[in-house]
N, C-alpha and C positions, 0 to 999 in steps of 0.2 A: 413495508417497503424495503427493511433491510436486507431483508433473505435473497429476493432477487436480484437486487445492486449486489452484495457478497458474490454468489453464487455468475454470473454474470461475469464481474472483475475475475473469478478467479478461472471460469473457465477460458476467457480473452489470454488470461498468462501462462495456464496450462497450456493453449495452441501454438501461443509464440514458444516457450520451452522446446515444443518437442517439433518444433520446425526449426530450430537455432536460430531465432528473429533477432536479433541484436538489441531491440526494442523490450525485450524479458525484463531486463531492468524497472524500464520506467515504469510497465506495467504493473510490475511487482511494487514497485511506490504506489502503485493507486490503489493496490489492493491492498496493502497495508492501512493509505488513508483513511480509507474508507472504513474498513474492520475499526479503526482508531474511532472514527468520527461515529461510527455504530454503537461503537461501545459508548462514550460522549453521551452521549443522546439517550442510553437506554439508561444510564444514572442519573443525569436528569431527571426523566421523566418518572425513576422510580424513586428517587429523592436518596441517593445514594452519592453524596456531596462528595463524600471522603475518599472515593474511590475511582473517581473519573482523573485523577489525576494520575492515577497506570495507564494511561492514554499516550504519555509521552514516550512509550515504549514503541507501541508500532509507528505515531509520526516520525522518531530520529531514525526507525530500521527504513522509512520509505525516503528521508533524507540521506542516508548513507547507501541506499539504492540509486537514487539519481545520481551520487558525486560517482558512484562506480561508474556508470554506465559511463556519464561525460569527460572523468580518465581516461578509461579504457578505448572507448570506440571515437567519442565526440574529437578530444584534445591530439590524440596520437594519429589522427588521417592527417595534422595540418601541417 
């Protein structure tokens, strides 16, 4: 189930990119999430404790993707 969810998030953010969607941000937080939550889930399950916790890396890049997006486009139209 991973591969497809990835692949799917990433191809959704590549479309927005190369159309200038303004929305590239947030999608790029999901596909970050998700990678995060991917990786999560496969230490888990492979009993690799010590190591799900580099996880925090792609959640803060898809949280400092959303605060971009809501500066940039969200905050500055009002």
């Amino acid at each position: 189930m991973i591969v497809p969810t990835v692949i799917v998030a990433l191809i959704i953010t590549i479309k927005c990119y190369r159309e200038k969607d303004i929305e590239f941000w947030v999608h790029l937080a999901v596909l970050f999430w998700i990678s995060g939550n991917s990786y999560w889930m496969l230490c888990e399950f492979l009993n690799h404790e010590e190591l799900k916790y580099y996880t925090v890396v792609p959640f803060v890049a898809g949280i400092i993707s959303v605060v971009y997006f809501y500066k940039k486009y969200y905050f500055s139209n009002k």
